[in-house]
C-alpha positions as CSV (number, residue, x, y, z in Angstrom):
1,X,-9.1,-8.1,7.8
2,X,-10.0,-5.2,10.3
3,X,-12.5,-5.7,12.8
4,X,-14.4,-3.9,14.7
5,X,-15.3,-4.8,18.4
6,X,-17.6,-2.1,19.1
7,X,-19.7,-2.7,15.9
8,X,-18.9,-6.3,15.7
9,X,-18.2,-6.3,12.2
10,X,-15.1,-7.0,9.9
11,X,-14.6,-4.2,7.4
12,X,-12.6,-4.3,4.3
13,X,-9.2,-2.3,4.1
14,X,-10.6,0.2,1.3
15,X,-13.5,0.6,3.8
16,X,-12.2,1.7,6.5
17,X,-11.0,5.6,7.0
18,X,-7.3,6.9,5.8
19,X,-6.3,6.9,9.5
20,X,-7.2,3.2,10.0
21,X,-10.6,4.1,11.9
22,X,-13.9,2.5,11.5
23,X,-16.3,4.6,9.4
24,X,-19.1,4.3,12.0
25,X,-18.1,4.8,15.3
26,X,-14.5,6.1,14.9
27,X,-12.4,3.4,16.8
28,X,-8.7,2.8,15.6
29,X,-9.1,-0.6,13.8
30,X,-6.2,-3.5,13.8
31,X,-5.4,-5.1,10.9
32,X,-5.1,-8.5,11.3
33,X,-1.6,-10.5,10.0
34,X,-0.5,-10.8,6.3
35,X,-2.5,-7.3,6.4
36,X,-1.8,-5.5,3.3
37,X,-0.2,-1.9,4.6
38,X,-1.8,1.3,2.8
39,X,0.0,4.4,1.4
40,X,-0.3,7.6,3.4
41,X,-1.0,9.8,0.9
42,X,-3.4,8.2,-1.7
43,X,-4.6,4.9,0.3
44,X,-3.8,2.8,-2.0
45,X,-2.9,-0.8,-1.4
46,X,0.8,-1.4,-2.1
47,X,0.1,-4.9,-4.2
48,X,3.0,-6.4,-6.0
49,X,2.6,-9.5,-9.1
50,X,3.2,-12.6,-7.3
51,X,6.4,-14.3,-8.6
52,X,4.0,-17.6,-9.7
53,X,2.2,-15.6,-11.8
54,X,4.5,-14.1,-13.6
55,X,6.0,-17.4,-14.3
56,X,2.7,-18.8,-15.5
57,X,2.5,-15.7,-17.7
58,X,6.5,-16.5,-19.6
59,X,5.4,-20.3,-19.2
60,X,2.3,-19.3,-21.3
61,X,3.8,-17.2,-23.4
62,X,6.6,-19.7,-24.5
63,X,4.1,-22.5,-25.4
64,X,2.1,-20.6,-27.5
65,X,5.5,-19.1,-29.4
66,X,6.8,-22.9,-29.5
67,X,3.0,-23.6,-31.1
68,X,3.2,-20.8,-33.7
69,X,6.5,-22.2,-34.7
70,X,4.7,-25.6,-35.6
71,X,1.9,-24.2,-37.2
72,X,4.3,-23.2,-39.8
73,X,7.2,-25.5,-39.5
């Protein structure tokens, strides 16, 4: 999460300005580790499915088929 020494306050990464600069007094914010990394053009965080949630989504999705069979077996 960026922070700010001069303001003394941590920012959010959509907050912040498209150069990585605090929105009130201009100074080049550091993002802290595990930061997400922004696009250039749009700003848009780069977020990808975790791979556990995608499992719980083909996990899910089997019961519920395995389920439907039994309804009508």
């Amino acid at each position: 999460m960026p922070w700010c020494e001069d303001c003394a306050k941590y920012y959010t990464p959509n907050s912040v300005n498209t150069d990585g600069s605090c929105p009130q007094c201009g100074e080049i914010l550091q993002l802290g580790e595990g930061a997400e990394h922004t696009h250039e053009e749009g700003g848009e965080v780069d977020e990808s499915t975790p791979w556990h949630f995608k499992l719980m989504v083909v996990a899910v999705v089997t019961y519920l088929g395995w389920r439907l069979i039994q309804l009508f077996a």
